[in-house]
C-alpha positions in Angstrom: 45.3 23.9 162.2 44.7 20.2 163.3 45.6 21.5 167.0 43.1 23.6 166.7 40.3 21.1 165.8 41.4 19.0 168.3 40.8 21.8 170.8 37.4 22.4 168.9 36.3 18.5 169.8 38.0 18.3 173.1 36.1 21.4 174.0 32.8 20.8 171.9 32.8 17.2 174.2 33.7 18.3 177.6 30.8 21.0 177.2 28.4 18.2 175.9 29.3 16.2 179.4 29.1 19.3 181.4 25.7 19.4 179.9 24.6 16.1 180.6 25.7 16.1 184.3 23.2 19.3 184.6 20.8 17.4 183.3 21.2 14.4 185.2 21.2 16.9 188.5 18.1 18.9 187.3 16.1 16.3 186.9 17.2 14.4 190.6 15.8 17.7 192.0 13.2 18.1 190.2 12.2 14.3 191.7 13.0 15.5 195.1 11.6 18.4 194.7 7.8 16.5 193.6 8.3 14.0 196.2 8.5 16.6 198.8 5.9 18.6 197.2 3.4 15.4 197.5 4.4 15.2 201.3 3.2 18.4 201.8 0.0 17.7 200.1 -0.7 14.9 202.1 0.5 16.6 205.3 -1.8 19.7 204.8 -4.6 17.5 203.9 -4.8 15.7 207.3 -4.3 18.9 209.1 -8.3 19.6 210.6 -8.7 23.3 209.5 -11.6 23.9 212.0 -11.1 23.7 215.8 -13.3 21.8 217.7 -15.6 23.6 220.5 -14.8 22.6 223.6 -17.4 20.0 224.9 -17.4 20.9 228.9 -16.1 23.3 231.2 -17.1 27.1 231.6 -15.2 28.5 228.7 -15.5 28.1 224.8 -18.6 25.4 225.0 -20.7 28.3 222.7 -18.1 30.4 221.3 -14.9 29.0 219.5 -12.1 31.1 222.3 -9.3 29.4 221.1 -6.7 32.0 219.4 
């Protein structure tokens, strides 16, 4: 019977490190995951959304042509 707790503890401790590397991994993506996220944000809010007419030429000075 005392083989068998030891196999109890050896197991109930390799699952509690298995659990703690997951956690440890989890949370580095979840970092890299909200860093890239806030990239993004500030990316998209740089981007002009509205094209600019064109200012000379024969085409697109009073209607927006671009596609």
């Amino acid at each position: 019977m005392d083989m068998s707790v030891n196999g109890m503890v050896n197991a109930s401790l390799a699952l509690q490190q298995h659990q703690l590397s997951s956690d440890v991994q989890t949370s580095v993506l979840k970092k890299s995951l909200d860093g890239q996220a806030e990239q993004m944000t500030t990316l998209m809010s740089s981007v002009d959304t509205m094209p600019k007419l064109a200012t000379e030429g024969l085409v697109g000075t009073r209607i927006n042509t671009t596609a």
